[in-house]
LUMKOL-924343 format. One record per residue (C-alpha): residue in three letters; x, y, z. Coordinates in nm, 4 decimals. Layout:
// LUMKOL-924343
<'ala',<X,Y,Z>> ...
// end
This chain:
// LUMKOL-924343
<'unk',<7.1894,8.9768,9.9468>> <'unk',<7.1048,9.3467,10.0167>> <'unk',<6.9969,9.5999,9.7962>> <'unk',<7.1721,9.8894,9.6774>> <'unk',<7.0634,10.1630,9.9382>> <'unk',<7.1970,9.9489,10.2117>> <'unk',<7.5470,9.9506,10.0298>> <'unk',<7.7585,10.2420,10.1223>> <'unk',<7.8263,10.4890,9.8206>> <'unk',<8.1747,10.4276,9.6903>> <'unk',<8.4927,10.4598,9.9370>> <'unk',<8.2492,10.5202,10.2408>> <'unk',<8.2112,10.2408,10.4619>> <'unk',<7.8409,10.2971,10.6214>> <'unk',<7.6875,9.9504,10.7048>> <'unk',<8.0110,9.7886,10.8026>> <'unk',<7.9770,9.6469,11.1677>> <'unk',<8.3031,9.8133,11.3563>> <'unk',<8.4579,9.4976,11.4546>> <'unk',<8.4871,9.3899,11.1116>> <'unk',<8.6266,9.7450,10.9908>> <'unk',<8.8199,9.7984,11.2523>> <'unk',<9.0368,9.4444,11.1788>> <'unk',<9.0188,9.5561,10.8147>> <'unk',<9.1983,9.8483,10.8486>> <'unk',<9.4401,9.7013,11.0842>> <'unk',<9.5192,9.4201,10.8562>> <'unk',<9.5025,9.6693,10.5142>> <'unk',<9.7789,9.9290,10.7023>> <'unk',<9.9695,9.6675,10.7959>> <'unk',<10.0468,9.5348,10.4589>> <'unk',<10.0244,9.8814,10.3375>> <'unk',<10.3272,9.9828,10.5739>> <'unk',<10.5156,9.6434,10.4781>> <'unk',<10.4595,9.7085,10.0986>> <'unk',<10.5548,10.0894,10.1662>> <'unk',<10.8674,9.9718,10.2579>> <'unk',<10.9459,9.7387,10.0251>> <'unk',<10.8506,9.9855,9.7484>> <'unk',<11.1127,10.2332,9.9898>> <'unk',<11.4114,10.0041,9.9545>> <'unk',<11.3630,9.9604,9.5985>> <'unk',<11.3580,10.2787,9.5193>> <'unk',<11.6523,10.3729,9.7721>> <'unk',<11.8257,10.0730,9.5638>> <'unk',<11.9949,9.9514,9.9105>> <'unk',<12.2593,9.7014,9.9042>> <'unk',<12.0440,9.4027,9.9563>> <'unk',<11.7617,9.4732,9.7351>> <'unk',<12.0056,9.4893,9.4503>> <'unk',<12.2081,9.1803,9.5646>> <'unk',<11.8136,8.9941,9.5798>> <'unk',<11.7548,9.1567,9.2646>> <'unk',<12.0329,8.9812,9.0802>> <'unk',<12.0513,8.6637,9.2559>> <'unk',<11.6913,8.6142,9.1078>> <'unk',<11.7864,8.6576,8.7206>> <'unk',<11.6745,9.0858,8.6836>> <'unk',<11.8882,9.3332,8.5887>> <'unk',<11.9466,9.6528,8.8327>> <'unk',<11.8478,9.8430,8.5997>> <'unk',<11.4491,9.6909,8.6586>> <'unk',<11.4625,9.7887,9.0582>> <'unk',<11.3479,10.1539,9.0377>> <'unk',<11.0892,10.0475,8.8011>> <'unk',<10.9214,9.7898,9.0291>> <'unk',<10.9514,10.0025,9.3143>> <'unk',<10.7655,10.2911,9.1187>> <'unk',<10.4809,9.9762,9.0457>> <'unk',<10.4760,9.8687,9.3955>> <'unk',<10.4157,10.2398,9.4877>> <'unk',<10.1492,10.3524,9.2866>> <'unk',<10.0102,10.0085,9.3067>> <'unk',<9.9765,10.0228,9.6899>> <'unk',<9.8651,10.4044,9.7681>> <'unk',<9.6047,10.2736,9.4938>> <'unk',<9.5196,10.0164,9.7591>> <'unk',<9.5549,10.2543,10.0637>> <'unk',<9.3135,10.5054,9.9262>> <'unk',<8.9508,10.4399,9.9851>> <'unk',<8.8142,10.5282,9.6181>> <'unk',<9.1002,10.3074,9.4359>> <'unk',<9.1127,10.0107,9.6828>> <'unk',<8.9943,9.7393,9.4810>> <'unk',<9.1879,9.8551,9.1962>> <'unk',<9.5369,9.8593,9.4194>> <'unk',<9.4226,9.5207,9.5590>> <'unk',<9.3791,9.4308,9.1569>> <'unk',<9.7147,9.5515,9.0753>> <'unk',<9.9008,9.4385,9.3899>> <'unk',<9.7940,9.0985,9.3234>> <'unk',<9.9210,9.0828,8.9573>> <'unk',<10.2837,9.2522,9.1229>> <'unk',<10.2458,8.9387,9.3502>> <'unk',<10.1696,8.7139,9.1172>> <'unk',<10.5054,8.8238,8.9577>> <'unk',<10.7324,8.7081,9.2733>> <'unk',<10.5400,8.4095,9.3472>> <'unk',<10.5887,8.3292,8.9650>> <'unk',<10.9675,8.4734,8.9830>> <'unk',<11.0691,8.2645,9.2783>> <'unk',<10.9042,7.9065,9.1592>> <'unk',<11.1423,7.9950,8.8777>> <'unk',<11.4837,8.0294,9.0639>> <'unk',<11.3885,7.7162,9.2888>> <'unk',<11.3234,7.8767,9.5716>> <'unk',<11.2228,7.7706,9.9556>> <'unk',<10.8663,7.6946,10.0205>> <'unk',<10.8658,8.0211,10.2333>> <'unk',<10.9515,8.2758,9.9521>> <'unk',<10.7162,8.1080,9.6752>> <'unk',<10.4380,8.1393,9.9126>> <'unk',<10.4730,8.4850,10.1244>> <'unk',<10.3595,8.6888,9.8039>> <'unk',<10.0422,8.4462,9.8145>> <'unk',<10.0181,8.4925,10.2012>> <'unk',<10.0024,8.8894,10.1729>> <'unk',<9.7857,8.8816,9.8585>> <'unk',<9.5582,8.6918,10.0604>> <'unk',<9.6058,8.9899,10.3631>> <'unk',<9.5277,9.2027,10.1233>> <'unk',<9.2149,9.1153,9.9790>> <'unk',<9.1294,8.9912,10.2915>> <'unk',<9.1533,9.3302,10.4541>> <'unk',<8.9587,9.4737,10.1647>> <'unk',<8.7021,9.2888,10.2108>> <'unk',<8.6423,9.3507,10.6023>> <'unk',<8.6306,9.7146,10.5317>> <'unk',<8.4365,9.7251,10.2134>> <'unk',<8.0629,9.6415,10.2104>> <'unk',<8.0554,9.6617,9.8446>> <'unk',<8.2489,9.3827,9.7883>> <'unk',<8.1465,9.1652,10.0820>> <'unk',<7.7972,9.2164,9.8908>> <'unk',<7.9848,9.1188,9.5251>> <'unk',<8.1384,8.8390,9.7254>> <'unk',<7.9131,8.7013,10.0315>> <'unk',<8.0245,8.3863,10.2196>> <'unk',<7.7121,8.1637,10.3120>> <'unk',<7.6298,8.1141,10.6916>> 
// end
């Protein structure tokens, strides 16, 4: 475990070896950019989003709202300062359409993407941040 002057004051990212921030941020803007989008063509309320939308039992009237969530939830995530809250709040939104899809019957595929890109998320986080490799450590 190391002590609290080795850890990097919040949203800084001192002690981090490169490799493992580097592949952090990589995977983190990746699902950033996905979720950006997603977020994007909810709010744009395309076509298919509002066919999806109804096929899985919500009313159109719910799509701006969870694209407004999905927003604030991942520039939460994307900012350095709020990351672990994003992640937090991203995983409860995922929870949602892991919990959503089990409920129509789904494919294996759409019940378990959400869990997939949670994991991605945190994941990411957790190459990048110090802090919570230290709240979190793996044994050797």
């Amino acid at each position: 475990m190391q002590s609290a002057a080795q850890i990097a004051p919040r949203g800084q990212t001192a002690s981090v070896p490169k490799k493992l921030l580097w592949t952090g941020r990589i995977i983190s803007t990746l699902c950033v950019l996905f979720l950006l989008f997603d977020a994007a063509i909810k709010l744009m309320k395309l076509p298919p989003v509002v066919e999806g939308t109804i096929r899985l039992g919500y009313p159109v009237s719910s799509i701006v709202g969870l694209g407004i969530v999905l927003l604030v939830s991942t520039l939460l995530y994307a900012l350095p300062r709020t990351s672990v809250l994003g992640a937090i709040l991203l995983t409860g939104y995922l929870g949602g359409a892991t919990a959503t899809h089990v409920r129509v019957g789904a494919d294996l595929f759409p019940i378990l993407f959400p869990g997939i890109l949670g994991l991605l998320i945190w994941g990411g986080l957790y190459l990048r941040d110090e802090r919570l490799r230290a709240l979190v450590p793996f044994r050797q």
